[in-house]
Backbone bond lengths (Angstrom), bond angles and torsions (degrees), N, CA, C in turn:
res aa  C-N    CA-C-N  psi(-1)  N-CA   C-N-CA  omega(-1)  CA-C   N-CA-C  phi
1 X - - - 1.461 - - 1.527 109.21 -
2 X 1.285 119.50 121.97 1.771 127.25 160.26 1.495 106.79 -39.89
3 X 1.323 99.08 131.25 1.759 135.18 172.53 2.008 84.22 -37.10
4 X 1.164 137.48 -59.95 1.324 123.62 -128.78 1.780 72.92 -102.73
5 X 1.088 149.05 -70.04 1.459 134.37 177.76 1.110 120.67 -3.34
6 X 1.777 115.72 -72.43 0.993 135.05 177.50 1.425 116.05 -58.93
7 X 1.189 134.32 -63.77 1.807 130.99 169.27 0.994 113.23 -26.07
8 X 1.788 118.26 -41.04 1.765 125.63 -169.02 1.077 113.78 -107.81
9 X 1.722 122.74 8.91 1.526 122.11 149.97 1.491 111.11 -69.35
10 X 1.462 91.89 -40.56 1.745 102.19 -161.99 1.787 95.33 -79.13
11 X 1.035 125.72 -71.60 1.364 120.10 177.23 1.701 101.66 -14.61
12 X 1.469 131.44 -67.03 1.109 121.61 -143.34 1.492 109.41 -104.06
13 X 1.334 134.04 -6.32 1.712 135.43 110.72 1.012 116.85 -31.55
14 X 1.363 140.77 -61.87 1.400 125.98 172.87 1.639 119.69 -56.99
15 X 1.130 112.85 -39.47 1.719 110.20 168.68 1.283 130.84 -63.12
16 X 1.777 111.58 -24.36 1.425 125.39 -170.52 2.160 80.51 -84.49
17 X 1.029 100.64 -64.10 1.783 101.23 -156.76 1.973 88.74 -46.30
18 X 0.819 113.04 -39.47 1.602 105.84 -170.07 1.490 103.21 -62.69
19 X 1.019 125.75 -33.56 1.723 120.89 -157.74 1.368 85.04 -112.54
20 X 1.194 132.03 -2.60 1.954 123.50 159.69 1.396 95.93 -78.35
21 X 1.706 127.74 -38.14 1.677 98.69 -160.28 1.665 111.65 -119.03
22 X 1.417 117.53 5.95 1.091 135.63 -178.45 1.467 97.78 -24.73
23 X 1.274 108.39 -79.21 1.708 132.05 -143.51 1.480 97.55 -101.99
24 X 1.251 133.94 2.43 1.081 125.29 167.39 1.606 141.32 -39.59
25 X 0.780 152.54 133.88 1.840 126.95 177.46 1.345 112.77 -107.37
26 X 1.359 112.00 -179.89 1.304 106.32 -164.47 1.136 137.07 -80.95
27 X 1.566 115.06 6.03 1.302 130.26 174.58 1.658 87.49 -67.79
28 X 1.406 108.74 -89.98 1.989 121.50 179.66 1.428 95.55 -20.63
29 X 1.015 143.68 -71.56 1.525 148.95 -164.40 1.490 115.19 -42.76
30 X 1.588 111.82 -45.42 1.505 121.05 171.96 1.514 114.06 -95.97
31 X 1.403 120.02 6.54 0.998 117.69 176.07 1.780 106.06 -58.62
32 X 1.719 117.48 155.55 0.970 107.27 169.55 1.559 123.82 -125.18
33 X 1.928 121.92 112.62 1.440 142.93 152.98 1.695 88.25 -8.77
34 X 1.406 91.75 116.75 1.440 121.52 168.80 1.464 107.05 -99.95
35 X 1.319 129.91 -18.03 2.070 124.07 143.88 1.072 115.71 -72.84
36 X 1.802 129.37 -9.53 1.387 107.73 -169.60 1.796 79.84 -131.65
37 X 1.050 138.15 102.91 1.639 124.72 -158.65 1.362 101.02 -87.83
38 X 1.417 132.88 -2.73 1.197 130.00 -165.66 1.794 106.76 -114.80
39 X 1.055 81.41 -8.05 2.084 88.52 178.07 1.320 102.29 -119.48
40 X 1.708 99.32 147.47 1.768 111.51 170.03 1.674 90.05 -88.37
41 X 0.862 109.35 -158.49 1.659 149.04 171.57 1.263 107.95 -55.57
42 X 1.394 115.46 -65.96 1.185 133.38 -171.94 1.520 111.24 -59.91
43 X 1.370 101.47 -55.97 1.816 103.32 162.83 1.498 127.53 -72.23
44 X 1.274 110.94 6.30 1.673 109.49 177.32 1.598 78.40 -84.40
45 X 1.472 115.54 -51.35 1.793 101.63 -164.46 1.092 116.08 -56.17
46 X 1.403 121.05 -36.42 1.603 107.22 -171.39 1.418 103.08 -81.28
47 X 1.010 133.56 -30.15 1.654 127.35 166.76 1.733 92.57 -47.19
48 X 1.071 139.39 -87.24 1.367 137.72 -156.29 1.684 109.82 -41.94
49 X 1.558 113.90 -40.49 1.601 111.79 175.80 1.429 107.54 -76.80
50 X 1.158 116.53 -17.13 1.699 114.07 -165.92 1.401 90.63 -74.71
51 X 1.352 128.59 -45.12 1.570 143.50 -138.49 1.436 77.29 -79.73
52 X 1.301 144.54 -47.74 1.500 138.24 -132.53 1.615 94.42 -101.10
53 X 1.528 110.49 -56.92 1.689 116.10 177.70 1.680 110.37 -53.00
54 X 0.980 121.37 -7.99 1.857 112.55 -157.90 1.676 85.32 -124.27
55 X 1.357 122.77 -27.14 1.599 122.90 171.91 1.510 112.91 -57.40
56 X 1.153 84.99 -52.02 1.513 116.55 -167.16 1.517 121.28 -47.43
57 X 2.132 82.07 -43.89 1.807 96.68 -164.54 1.739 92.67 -117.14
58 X 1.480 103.12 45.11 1.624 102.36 172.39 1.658 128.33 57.23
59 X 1.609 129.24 7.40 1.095 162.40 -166.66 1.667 93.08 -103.88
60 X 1.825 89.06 71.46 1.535 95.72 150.59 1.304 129.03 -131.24
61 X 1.216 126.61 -12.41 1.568 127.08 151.04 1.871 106.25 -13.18
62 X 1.615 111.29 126.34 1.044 131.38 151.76 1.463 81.74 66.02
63 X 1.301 120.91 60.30 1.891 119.61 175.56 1.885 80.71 -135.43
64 X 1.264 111.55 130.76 1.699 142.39 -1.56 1.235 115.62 -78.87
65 X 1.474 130.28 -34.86 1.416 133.49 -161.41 1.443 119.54 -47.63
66 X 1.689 95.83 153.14 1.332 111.39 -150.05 1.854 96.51 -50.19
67 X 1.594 125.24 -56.88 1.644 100.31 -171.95 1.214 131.02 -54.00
68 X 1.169 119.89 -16.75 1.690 144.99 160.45 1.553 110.46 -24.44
69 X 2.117 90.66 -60.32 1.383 102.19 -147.95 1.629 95.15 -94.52
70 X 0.918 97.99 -27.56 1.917 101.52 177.20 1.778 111.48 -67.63
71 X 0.638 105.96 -23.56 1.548 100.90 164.35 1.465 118.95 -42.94
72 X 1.859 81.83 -71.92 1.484 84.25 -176.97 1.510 131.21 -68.42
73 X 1.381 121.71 -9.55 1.584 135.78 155.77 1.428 94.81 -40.83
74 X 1.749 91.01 -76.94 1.697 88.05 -152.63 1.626 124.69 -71.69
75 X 1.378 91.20 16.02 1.942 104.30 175.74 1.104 97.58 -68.88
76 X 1.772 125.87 -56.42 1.404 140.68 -132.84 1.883 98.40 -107.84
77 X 1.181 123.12 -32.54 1.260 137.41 -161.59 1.433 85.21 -31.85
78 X 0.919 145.18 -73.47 1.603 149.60 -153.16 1.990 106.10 -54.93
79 X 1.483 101.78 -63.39 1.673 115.90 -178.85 0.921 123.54 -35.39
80 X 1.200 102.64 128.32 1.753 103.40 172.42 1.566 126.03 -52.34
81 X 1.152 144.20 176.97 1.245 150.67 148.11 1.566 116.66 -17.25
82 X 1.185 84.97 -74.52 1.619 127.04 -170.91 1.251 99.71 -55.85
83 X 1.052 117.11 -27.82 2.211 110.80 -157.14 2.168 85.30 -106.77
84 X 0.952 114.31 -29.40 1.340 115.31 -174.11 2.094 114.59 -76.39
85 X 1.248 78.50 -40.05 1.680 93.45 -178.02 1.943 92.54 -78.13
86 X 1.468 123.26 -46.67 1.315 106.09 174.50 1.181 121.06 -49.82
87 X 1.372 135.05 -55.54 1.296 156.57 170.80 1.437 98.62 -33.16
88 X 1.356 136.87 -90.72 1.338 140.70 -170.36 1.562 95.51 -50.85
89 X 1.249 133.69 -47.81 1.812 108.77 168.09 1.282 127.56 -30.73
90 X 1.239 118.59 -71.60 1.535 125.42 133.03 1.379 127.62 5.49
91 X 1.567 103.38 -93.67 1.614 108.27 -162.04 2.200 101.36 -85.09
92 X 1.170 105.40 -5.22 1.319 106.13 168.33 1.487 119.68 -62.83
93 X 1.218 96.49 -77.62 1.830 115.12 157.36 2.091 108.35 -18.40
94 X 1.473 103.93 -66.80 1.261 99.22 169.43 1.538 125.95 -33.59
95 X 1.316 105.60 -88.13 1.395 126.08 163.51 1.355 121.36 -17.00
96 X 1.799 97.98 -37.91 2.296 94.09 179.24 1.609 74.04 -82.38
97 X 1.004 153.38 -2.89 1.680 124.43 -139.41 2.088 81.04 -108.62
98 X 1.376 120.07 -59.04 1.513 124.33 158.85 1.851 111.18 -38.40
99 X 1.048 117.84 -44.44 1.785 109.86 168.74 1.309 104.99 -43.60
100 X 1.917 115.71 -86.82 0.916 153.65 -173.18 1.687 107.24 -21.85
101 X 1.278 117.57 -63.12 1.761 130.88 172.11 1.268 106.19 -84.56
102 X 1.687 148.03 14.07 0.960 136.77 130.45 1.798 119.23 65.31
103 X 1.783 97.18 36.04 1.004 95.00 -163.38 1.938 97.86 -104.45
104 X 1.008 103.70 36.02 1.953 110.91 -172.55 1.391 99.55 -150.59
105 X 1.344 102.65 124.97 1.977 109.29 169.03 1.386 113.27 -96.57
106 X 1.502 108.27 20.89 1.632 116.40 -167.24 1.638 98.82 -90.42
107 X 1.608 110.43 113.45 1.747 103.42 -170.21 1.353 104.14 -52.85
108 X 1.749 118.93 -41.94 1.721 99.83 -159.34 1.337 111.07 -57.66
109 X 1.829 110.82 -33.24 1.440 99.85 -158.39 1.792 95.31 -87.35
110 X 1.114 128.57 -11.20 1.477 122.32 162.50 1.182 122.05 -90.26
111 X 1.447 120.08 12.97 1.777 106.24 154.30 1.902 88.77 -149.53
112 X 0.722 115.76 109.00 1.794 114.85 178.24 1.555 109.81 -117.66
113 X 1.903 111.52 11.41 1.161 120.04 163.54 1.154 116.94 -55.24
114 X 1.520 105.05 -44.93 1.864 122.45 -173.51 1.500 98.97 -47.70
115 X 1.448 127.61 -69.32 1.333 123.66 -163.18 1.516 112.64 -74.22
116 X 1.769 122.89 -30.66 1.441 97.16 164.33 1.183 125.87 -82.81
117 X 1.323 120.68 -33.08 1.413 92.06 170.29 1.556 129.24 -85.61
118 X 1.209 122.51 -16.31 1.936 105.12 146.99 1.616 100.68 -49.14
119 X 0.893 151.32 -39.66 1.493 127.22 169.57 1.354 122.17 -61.48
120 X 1.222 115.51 -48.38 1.763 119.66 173.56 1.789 99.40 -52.28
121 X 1.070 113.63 -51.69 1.432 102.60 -175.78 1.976 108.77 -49.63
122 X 1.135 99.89 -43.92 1.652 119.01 -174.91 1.541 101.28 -64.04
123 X 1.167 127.42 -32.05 1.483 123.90 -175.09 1.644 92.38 -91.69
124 X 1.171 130.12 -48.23 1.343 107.92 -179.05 1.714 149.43 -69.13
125 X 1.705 76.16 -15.95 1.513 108.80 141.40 1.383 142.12 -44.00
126 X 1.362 103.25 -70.09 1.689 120.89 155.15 1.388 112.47 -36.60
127 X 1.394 126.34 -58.81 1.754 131.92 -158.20 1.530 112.15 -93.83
128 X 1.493 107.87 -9.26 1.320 116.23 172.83 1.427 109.98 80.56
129 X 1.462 126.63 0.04 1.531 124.70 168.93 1.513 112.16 -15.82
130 X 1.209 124.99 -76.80 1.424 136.47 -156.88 1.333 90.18 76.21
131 X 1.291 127.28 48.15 1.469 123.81 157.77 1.784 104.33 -114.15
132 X 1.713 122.72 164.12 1.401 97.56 -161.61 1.789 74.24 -147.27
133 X 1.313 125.28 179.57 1.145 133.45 -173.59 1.742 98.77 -81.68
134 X 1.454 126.89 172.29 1.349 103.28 167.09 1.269 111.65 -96.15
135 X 1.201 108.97 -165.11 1.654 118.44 -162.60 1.554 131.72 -84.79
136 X 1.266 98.73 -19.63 1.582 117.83 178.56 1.968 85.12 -81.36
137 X 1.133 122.37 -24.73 1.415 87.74 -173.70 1.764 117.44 -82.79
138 X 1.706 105.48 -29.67 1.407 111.16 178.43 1.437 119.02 -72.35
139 X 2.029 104.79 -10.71 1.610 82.04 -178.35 0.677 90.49 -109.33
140 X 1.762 155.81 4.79 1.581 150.47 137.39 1.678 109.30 -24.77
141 X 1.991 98.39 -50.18 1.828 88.67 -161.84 1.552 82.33 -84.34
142 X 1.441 143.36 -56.35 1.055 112.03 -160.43 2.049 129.65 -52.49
143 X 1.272 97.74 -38.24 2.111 97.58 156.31 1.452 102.46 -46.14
144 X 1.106 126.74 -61.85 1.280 104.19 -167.19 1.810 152.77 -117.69
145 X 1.669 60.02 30.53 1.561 83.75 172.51 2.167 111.71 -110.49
146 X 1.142 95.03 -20.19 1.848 102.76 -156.12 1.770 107.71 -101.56
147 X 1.718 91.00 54.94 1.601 99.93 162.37 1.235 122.82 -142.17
148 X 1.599 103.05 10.85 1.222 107.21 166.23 2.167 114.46 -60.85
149 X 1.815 102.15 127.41 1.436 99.83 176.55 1.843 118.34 -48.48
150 X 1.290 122.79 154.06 1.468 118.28 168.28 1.713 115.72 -55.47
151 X 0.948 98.52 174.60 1.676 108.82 168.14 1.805 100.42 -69.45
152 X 1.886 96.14 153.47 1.161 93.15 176.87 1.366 107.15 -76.24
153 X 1.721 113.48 173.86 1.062 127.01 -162.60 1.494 131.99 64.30
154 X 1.226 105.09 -14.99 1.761 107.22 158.14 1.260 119.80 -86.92
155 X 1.283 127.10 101.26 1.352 157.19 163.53 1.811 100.61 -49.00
156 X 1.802 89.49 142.36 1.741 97.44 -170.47 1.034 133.13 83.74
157 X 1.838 104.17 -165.37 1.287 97.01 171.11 1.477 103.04 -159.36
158 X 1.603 124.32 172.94 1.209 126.39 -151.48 1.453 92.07 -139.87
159 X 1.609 97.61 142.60 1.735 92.86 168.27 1.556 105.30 -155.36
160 X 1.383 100.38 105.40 1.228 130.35 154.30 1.396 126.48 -48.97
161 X 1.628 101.26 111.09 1.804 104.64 -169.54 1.733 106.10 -116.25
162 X 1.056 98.42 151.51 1.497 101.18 -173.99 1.379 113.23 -142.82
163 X 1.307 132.29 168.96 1.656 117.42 -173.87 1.730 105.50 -74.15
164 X 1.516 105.98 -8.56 1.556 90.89 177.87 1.211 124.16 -125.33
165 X 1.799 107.32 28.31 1.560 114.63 177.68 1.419 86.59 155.36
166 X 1.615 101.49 179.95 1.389 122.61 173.83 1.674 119.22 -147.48
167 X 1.061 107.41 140.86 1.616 127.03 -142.69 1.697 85.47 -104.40
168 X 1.213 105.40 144.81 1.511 121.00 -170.12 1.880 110.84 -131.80
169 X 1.264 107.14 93.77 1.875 106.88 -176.24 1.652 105.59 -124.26
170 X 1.141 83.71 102.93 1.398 109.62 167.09 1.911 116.52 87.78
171 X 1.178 91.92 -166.84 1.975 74.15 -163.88 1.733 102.60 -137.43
172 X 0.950 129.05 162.94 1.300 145.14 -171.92 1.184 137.27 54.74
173 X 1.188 134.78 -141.46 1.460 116.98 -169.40 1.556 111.25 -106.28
174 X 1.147 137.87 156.58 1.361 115.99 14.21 1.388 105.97 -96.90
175 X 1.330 120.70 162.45 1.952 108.27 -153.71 2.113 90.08 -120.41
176 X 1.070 72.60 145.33 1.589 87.18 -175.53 1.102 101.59 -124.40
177 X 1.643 134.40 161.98 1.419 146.18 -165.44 1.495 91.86 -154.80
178 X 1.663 106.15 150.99 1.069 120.91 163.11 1.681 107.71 -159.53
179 X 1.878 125.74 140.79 1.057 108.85 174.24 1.444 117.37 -139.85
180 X 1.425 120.21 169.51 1.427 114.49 -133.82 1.709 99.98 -163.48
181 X 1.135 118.13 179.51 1.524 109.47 160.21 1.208 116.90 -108.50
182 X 1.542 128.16 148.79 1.441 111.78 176.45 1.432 141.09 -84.75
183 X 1.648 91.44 33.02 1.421 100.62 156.44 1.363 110.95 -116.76
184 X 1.240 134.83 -20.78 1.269 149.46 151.56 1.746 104.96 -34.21
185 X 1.396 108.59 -51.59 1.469 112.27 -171.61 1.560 104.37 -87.61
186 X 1.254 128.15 -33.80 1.685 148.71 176.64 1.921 81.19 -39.36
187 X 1.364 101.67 -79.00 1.711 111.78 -154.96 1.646 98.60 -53.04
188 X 1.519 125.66 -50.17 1.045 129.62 165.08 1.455 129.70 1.39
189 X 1.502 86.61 -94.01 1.493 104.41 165.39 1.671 133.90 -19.19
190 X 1.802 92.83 -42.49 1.271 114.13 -162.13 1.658 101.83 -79.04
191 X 1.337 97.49 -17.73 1.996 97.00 -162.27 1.395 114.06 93.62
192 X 1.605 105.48 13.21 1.432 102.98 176.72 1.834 127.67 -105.62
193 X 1.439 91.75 12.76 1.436 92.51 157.90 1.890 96.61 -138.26
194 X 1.627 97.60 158.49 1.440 105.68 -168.70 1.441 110.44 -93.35
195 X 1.679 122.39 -172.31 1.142 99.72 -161.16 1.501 104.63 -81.91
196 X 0.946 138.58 -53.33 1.706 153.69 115.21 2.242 83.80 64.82
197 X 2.163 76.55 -64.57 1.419 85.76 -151.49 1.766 110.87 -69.75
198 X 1.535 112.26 -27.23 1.466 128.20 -162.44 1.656 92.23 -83.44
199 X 0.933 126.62 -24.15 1.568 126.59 170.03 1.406 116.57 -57.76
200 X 1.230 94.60 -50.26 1.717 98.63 -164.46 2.121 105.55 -77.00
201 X 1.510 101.00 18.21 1.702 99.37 158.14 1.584 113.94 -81.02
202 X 1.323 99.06 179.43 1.629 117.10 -155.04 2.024 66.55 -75.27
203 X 1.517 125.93 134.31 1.475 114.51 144.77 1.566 102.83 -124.66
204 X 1.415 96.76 173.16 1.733 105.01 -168.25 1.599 84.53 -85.77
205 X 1.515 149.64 -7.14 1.340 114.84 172.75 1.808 84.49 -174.69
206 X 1.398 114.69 163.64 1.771 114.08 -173.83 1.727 92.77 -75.41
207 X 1.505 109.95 -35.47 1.762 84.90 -171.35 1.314 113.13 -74.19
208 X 1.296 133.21 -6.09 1.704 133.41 161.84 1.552 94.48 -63.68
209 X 1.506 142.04 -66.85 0.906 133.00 -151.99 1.751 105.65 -60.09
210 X 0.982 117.13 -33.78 1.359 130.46 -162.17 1.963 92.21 -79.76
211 X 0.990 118.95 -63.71 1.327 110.32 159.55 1.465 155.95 -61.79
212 X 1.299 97.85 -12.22 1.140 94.90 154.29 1.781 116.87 -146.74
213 X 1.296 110.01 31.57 1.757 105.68 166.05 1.767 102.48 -71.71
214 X 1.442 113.95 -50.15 1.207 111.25 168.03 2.230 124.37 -20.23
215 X 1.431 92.07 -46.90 1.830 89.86 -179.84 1.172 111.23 -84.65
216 X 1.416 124.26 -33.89 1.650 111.37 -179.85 1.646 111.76 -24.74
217 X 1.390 116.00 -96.67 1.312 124.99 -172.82 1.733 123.02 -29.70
218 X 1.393 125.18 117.99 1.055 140.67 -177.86 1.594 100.72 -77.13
219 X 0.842 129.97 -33.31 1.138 144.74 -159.36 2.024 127.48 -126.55
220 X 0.845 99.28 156.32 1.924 91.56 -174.54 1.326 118.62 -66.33
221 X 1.233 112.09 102.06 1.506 125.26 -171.46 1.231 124.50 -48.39
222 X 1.778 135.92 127.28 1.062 111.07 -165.10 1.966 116.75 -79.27
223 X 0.801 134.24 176.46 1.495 143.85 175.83 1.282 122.71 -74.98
224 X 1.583 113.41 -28.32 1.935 131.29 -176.45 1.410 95.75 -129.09
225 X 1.453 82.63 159.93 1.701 119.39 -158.50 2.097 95.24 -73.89
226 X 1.016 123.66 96.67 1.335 134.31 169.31 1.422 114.87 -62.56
227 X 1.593 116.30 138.47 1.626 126.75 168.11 1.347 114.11 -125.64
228 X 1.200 114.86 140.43 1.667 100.68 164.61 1.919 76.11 -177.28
């Protein structure tokens, strides 16, 4: 994806998550993200400003992992709303400004759309919106995230179809299919639906599902049945 794509995914994820938690109160604020089970609301935001100030200011050692990301929680744990959402105005702006001049080949800090908005999806989750990120952003991360090879020892290959393309993991025979929507597969990826949930897609047979629902998820799958 082009430097200026990416800045103006993230720019406008960062504007939607701001005008989702502006006015919130503090009940919504301590509510607690059932994708992130260990953060309220309040700490999905400061994860999102932390992500932008430490991008920003070249502070990527041990980025994404969890001690990484707890920092920046427990920087903000105290701040108000208001002082956190100012801050990421700020260090957001930066961060498109590091896209934009293209002076880092480091993917997170050149597309950091992927992680806020899989979070915006995760906050809208929590509050029950039934509002969802739009679509150019999930089939952005799914292109460019879904070429990593399978684990060894899984034989074949799998191809994931969706109404707006089809996803290709791994190669040869014996070929398995499974289909889904690509936001269904978007959250996937993330570990935000369980296996429970990645089963119940269209698959070409249960022993494909059994073999390969396991690789979808990039990430640590959650345990309960996820909505958003």
């Amino acid at each position: 994806m082009d430097s200026t794509t990416s800045a103006e995914l993230y720019r406008a994820t960062r504007e939607r998550v701001t005008a989702a938690v502006r006015d919130l109160d503090a009940t919504d604020l301590d509510r607690m993200v059932p994708a992130c089970p260990e953060w309220t609301v309040h700490n999905l935001v400061s994860h999102l400003a932390g992500v932008a100030a430490d991008f920003a200011a070249g502070n990527v050692e041990g980025a994404p992992r969890p001690p990484w990301t707890a920092v920046q929680v427990d920087a903000r744990r105290s701040m108000p709303i208001d002082a956190i959402l100012d801050e990421w105005a700020e260090s957001g702006p930066a961060l498109e400004r590091v896209i934009l001049d293209e002076t880092t080949s480091n993917p997170l800090v050149c597309n950091p759309w992927v992680d806020s908005g899989t979070h915006e999806a995760d906050l809208h989750g929590a509050l029950g919106t039934g509002q969802r990120p739009p679509s150019e952003l999930w089939i952005g991360t799914l292109e460019w995230l879904l070429s990593d090879p399978p684990s060894e020892g899984v034989q074949g290959s799998l191809s994931i179809v969706t109404p707006d393309g089809t996803y290709q993991l791994g190669s040869g025979d014996p070929a398995a299919e499974a289909r889904t929507s690509s936001y269904e597969l978007f959250r996937a990826v993330f570990g935000r639906r369980s296996d429970a949930q990645v089963r119940l897609w269209a698959w070409s047979s249960p022993e494909h599902a059994d073999l390969w629902s396991p690789e979808i998820p990039h990430l640590q799958q959650t345990d309960v049945a996820l909505t958003d």
